[in-house]
Every structure is written in C-alpha cells, then in structure tokens.
N, C-alpha and C positions, 0 to 999 in steps of 0.2 A: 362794258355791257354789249351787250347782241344786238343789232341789227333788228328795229320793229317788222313782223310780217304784214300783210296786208290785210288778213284775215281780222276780224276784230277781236275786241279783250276777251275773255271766260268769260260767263257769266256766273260763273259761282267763287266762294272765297274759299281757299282751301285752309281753313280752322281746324285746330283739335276739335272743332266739338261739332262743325260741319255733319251733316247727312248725305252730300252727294256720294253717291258711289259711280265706280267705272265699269262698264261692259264686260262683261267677261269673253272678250274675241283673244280678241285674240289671246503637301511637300516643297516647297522650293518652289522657284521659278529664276527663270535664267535672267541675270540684272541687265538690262537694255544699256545699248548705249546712248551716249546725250544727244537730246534733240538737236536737230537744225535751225530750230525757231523756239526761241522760248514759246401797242394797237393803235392803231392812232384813236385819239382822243371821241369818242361817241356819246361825249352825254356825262355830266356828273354823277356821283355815287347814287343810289337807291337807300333806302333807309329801312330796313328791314323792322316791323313792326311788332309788336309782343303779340299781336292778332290781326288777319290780315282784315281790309274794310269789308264790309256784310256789303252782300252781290248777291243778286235774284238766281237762285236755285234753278238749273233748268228740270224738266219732267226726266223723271226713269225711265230708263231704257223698256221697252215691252220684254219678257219673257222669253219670246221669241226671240228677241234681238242677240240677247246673251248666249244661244246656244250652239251656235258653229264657231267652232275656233277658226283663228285666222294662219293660212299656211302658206306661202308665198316662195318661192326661190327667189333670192340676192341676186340681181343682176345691176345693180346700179353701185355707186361707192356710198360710203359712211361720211355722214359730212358733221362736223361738230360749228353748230347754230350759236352756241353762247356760252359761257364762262363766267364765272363769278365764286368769290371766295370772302371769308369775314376776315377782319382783320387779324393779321400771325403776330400775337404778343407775348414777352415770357412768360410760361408758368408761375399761378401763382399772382398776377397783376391785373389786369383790368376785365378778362374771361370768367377769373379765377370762380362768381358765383353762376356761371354758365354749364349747365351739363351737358355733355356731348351729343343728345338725342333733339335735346333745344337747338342748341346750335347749327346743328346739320338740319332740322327744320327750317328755321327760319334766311338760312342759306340758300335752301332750296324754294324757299317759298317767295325770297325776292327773285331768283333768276326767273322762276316761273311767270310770276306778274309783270317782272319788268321787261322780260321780252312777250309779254302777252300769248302766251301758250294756251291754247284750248287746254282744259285739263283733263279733257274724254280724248285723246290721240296718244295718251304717254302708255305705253306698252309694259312698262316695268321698268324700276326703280334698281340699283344695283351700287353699293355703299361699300367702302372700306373702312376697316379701323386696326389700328394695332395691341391698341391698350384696351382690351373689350370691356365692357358694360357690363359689370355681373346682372343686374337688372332688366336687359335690354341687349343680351346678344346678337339679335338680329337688328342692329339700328335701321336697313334699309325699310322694314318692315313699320317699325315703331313712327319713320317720317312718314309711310304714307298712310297710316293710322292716322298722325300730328293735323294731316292736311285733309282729313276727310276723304281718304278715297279710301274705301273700306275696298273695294273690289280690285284695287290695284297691287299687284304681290310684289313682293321686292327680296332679295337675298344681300348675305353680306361676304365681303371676299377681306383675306388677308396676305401679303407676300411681304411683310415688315416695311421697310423702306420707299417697294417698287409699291404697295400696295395701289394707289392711286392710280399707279398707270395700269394696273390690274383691272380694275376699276372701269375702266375706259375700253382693256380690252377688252373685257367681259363681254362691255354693250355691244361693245364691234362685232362680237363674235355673234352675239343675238341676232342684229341687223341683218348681216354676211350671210347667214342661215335660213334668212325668213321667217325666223319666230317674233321678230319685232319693225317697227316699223320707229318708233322713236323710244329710245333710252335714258333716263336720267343717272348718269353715273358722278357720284362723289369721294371722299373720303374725309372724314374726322380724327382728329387726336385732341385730348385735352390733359396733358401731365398732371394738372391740378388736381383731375379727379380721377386717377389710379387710383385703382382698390388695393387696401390695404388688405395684407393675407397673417393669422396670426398661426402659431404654430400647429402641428397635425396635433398633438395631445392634448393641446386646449382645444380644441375643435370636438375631440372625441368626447371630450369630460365634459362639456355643456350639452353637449348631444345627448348622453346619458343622463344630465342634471334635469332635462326639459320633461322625461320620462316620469321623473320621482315628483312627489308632492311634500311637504309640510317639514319636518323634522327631516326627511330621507334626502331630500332635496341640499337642503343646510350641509349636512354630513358627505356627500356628494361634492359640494364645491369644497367644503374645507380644507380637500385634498390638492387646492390649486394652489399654489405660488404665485402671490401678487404680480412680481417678477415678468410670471409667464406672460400676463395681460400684455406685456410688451407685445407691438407686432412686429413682425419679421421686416426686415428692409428689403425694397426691391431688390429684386436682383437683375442689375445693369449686364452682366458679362452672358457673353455668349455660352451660352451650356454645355456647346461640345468642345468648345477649347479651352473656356474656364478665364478670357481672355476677355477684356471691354473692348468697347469697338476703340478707345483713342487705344489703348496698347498694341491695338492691329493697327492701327494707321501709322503708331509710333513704328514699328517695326516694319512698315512698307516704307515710310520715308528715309531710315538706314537705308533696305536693301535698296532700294532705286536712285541715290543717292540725292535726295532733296533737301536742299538748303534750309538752314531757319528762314533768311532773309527772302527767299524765294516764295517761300508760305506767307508771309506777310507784307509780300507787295500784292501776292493775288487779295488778301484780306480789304489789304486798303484799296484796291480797283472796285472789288465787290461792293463794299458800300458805298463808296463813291458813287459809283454806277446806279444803285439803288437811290441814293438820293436826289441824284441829278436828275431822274424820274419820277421822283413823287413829286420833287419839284416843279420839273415842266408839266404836271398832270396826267401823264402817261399812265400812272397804277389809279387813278381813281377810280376811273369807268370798271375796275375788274375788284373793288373792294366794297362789299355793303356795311352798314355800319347796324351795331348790334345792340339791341336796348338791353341793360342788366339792371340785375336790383339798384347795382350805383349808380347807376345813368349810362347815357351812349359810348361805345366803345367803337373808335369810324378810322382810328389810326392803327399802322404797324408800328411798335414802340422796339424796335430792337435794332435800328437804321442808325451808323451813326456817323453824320456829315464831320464831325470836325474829331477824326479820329487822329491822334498825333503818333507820328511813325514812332519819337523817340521813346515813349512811354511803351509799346508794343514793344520794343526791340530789349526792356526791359522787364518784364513781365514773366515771373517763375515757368518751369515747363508742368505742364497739368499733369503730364501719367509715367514719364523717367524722371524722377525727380534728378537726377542726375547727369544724363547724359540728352535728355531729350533737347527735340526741339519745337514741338507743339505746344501751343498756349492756350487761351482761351479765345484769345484774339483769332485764333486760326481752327476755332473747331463752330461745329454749328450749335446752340443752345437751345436748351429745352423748351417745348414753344406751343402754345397752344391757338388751334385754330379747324376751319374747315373748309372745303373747295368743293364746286359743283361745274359739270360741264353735260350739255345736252346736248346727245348723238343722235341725228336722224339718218334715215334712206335718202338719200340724196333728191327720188323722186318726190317723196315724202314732202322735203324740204320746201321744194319748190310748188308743189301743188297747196303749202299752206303757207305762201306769199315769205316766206323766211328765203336771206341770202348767206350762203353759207360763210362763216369765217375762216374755212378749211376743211380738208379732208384727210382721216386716217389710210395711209398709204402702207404702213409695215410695221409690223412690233417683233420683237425679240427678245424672249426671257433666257437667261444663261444662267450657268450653276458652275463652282469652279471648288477645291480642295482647301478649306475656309482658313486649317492649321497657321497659312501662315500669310500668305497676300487676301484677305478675307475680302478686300473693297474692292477688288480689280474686277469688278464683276461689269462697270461700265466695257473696257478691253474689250472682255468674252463676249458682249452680247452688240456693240457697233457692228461688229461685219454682218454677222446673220438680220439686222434691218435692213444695214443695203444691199444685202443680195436680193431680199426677197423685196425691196421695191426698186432692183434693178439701176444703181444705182452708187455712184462712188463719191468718197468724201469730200473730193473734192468739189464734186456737184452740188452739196450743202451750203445753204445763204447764211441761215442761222444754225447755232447750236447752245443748246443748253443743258449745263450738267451740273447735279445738282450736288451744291457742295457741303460734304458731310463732316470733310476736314479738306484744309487748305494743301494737305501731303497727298491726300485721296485723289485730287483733281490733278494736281500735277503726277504722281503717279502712273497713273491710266493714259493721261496726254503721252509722255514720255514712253508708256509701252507701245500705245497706236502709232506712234513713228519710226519705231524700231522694227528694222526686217528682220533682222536675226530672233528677235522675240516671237515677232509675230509667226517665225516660220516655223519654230520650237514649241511654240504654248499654243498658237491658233492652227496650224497646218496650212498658211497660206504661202504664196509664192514672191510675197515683198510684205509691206507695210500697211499698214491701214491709210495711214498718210499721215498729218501734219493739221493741227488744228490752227487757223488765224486767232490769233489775240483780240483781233477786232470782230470775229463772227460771234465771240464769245462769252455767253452771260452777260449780254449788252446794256439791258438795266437792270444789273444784278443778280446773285445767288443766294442758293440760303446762308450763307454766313452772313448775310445781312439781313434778309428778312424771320429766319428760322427756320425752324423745319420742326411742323407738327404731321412725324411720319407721315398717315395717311393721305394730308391734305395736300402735301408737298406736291406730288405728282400735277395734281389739278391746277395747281399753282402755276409750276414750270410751262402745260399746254397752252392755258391761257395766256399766260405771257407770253410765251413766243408766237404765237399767234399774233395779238398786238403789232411786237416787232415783226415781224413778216408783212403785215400789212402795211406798218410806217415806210419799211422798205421795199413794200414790192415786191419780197420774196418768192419765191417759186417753192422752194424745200427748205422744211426745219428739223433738226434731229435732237432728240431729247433724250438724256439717258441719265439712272442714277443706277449707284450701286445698292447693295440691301443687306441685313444682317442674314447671317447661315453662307455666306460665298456666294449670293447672286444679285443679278443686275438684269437692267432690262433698258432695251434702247427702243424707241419709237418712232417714226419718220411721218409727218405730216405735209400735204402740201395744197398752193392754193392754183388757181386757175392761172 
C-alpha cells in the first residue's frame, strides 16, 4: 500500500450510487549464442468492501468553477504514489462470481481510500482489458460511474499482454502533456467471464426471428439446428499465424536452443521466490482482499511452495506432444484478476502531502515479424528504454519480466547477451548485456502468481517497486512480451 499523505481523508464515499460529481477542469532470426551466465512492508492488506462507508458529501462545484479547463506544460516527472491489485487466482475459482467492472472497482476504490485521495484531484481514469465486456466496453468509464464521479471521464486501452503497461503509459503521457495532473491507471482480465460468441448464422436467424410474431416467428426458428445452439470455442491462436502462443514459445525454445530442464529450474526459483514473499509479508501491502457472493477472496491461489522437481521433470509436453519441451509446469495459467496504480505530477504529489514510491523514467513499445519468434518482443523493446532514460543494463538494480512461458524468459535473456544477435536483429554495436539471476524476479513471476493479461503489467510495477525500496534501488526495468510480436519495456526509478 502507498504511503498516507498529509492532506486528510475525502470526504465523500465513492459508491455506485454516490451523487458527488468532479469539476470539470480540467521470418527467422539469427539463433544466439549461449549466454556467459545462465516494498518493504507498509501496512497490512485493505479489505475492499461490497460499498464503501457513507462519508458527508462535500457541496458542488459553482458553475463557474467547471468552466475553464485546466492546461499546464509538464515540467516536473510522473511519480507513481501507490499500487494495489486483488488477488491473481485461476479462472473459474474463487473470482469466478466477480465480474470485471466489479472487480476493477472495487480495486480502485481501496487504493483510493486507503491512500486517502481527495477524490476531486483525480484528472482521469484510464483502464485496460483484453477479454472486453460486451456490456461495458469502456470499463474505465463504468468505475468511474461505480464510484460516483459522474464528471470524471475515463477511457479504455488495449495492447494484449503489454496492456497494463499501456495503461500506465497512457497516464504518463496525460501528465507529461499537461492535460493531467493525477491519473488512475489499471488493468482487468477475468477468463471466467469471456463472452461466449455463437455462430454468424444463428446470430442472423434470431435477428430475423425477433422481427416476426406468432406462427411466423415458430417457422423462422424451425429452420435452426439444435446443434447450432452450440457456441463457438474461443479461439486461443494468434490470427495471423494460426499458431497459440505455447506453439510460438515451443518453437522459440527449438530455435534458441533451451533446455526442458532449464525451463523448470526457472519454474521452480519463480515460485519459490513467490512464496518466500508472501511468506515474509512482502505481497500483502500490494493485495486487497475481494468480497464475493461466496465470501472474501484475500489470497493468490496459484503459488506453489512445495513444488517437487521430480514430478515436473515428468509431466506430458502441453503443445508438441512429441518433441516438446514445455509443460504446464512452465507456462503461465489462465488467471483472473485486477491492478491499479496512481500516477501524479510529481509537484502534484508533493503539494498533496503524498511521498512518491517512484518515478516513470522511459517506456518502450516494440513490434517485431510474429511468424515465428512471436515473444521476443521483451529483446526488441529493452534497448529503446534505456536509451531514452539514458542508461545501460548494466545500471539496472532490479528487473522484472514477466513470464508467459519459462522458454520465453530465457529466450529473450539469451538474445540480450548475444552480440552477434543484437547486431543482426537490433542494429546495435555489442549486446544488450547479461541479466543477474539475483536482480531477477526476486519475489517472483507470473508463472507463479498468473497472469490476468491486463492486470499483469500493474502487478509487475508495483512489485518492483516494493523491491526497489527493500533494496534501495535507484532503477527497475520491467518488460513483457505481448501477443501479435510485441513488447514493451519500462524503466522506473527512485530518488
């Protein structure tokens, strides 16, 4: 959790059913060779309530107040105040009666209260999702409906994977601009409630049925095939290549040439790593817990401390049944959940008694030929972070990347070391460098907590974050890969 400002609590409770409103102011690639190297605690969790407590309304803005918009040139940095996420469990378990516009509410509505946020300062709202809402396409809009700020606008971003960090940049880029002075940016996924799609001809024949009344109606549907009522199954594989994402990772741990055994020692560091910090209390501060119809939902259930090598090491391959070397053990699982992080003006920050926990220093979105190394999109887009915050890998305290399969992360490690790669695929004059094992997803990846797309991102910041302050850090770099060939790196740093 964030850092209390000095300023005091809201006075209003931001409810669905709230009346304050906000002012209106404002082919191939060349196979590398083999590498050279293979928060602190603030406070227990928050409990995110089905409605927040009823708090004295303050008066309306005057008329007057609302009518100059606010325009500002960025001259200070982006500073992100606070972090928090609900718990990442599999689809299907303990969220499973949580819909994604809930969830991303009341996510948002603990980090709000529990770092005491005036709730007339927040500029705009700015939400990612990947599995959208047929109901509710624009979720950032719908939280700040949830939360009674009718006057507060909110938009929704998507980039599959990177979405979250999208998210983040979005707000950055608001800030940076002068159109905002603080930002709430998140991201949601909930697999559980993917909308089911039935086929285009039954779609057209009810269409047409809704038209007709009595007899004509009857006669109309009797042209359906039970059958048809089936609905379509998701479709998992990438569109332009016709490929799932584990078939792309299967075919980048061929060409790069990564071990089974090497995938499933990173598997078991990752959870490990993961538990050794929820154990010491590490993740609590950055987890709120989530009221459902079945009762509180305050744990990540997909952790798992007493994972035994030798059962791993036998374990079928998920996507070559034959030749592979990916399991299940080594890929990330379907996961559902939400993260929220609040980006101010850094003067911002400090004129309303908040201490920053960080600052956005460089992002990097990259795009790369998906056919056949489709995840190497972390590669492409590391250098373009640290160039533009001035800055080499070696300079990096932490890093975190976020793991979508256990071949993916080694992968991309293995191409960032390689010169010859890097001078062929990236255009540079040596290597990116060499990642430490010890900078690295220090309390964990998502192969141990999940990966609910959107949320992931939010996840990653706030935890390294955390770790950078346990350690002192100066610079953290954060990067995933994302479906379609791209990736995005991030660089944040503290005082």
């Amino acid at each position: 959790m964030p850092s209390k400002p000095k300023s005091t609590a809201p006075e209003t409770a931001p409810t669905p059913t709230g009346t304050t409103e906000k002012a209106a102011t404002k082919p191939r690639t060349r196979k590398p060779a083999a590498s050279k190297a293979a928060a602190a605690k603030t406070g227990p969790a928050k409990t995110a309530a089905a409605k927040a407590p009823a708090r004295k309304a303050p008066a309306a803005p005057a008329a007057s107040e609302k009518a100059a918009p606010k325009v500002r040139v960025a001259k200070d940095r982006v500073a992100i105040v606070a972090g928090l996420r609900s718990p990442f469990v599999r689809s299907w378990s303990t969220l499973n009666e949580v819909d994604p516009v809930a969830l991303s509410t009341a996510v948002a509505r603990e980090l709000l209260f529990g770092a005491e946020v005036p709730l007339d300062v927040i500029d705009e709202i700015v939400w990612g999702t990947v599995i959208a809402v047929p109901t509710a396409p624009n979720v950032a809009r719908e939280i700040a409906l949830d939360l009674g700020l009718y006057r507060l606008p909110g938009y929704t971003v998507t980039r599959a994977c990177a979405t979250g960090f999208q998210a983040v940049a979005s707000a950055a880029r608001l800030i940076q601009a002068g159109e905002a002075d603080v930002v709430l940016a998140g991201g949601v996924d909930v697999t559980s409630h993917a909308p089911v799609v039935h086929k285009k001809h039954v779609i057209d024949l009810l269409q047409k049925a809704q038209k007709k009344k009595g007899m004509a109606m009857i006669q109309t549907l009797a042209g359906l095939n039970p059958l048809d009522l089936l609905p379509a199954p998701p479709a998992i594989a990438e569109r332009y290549t016709g490929k799932t994402m584990g078939q792309h990772a299967e075919i980048m741990a061929q060409n790069f040439d990564i071990s089974r055994a090497s995938q499933e020692e990173l598997a078991l560091r990752s959870h490990r790593r993961a538990a050794e910090a929820v154990r010491d209390g590490k993740i609590a501060p950055l987890v709120t817990t989530i009221q459902t119809p079945k009762g509180p939902a305050g744990e990540d259930n997909l952790i798992r401390s007493d994972m035994d090598p030798a059962k791993i090491a036998k374990l079928r391959p998920a996507f070559d049944k034959k030749n592979g070397t990916i399991t299940a053990a080594t890929s990330s699982a379907l996961t559902d959940g939400a993260s929220a992080v609040l980006l101010m003006r850094e003067s911002k920050a400090k004129e309303l008694g908040f201490t920053p926990l960080g600052f956005v220093r460089s992002w990097e979105f990259a795009a790369l030929d998906p056919r056949v190394n489709l995840l190497l999109g972390n590669a492409y887009s590391v250098p373009g972070a640290l160039a533009k915050a001035g800055a080499k890998l070696a300079d990096i305290d932490v890093v975190e990347v976020h793991e979508a399969f256990a071949a993916q992360v080694l992968s991309n490690l293995k191409c960032m070391a390689d010169a010859t790669w890097c001078a062929s695929e990236l255009g540079l004059s040596g290597a990116v460098g060499e990642v430490d094992p010890d900078k690295l997803n220090i309390w964990g990846g998502s192969l141990a907590y999940g990966h609910p797309f959107a949320a992931t991102g939010g996840r990653m910041i706030a935890q390294m974050l955390g770790i950078m302050a346990e350690r002192d850090a100066s610079l953290g770099l954060a990067t995933a890969c994302a479906a379609g060939g791209l990736g995005v790196s991030m660089i944040l740093e503290r005082d």
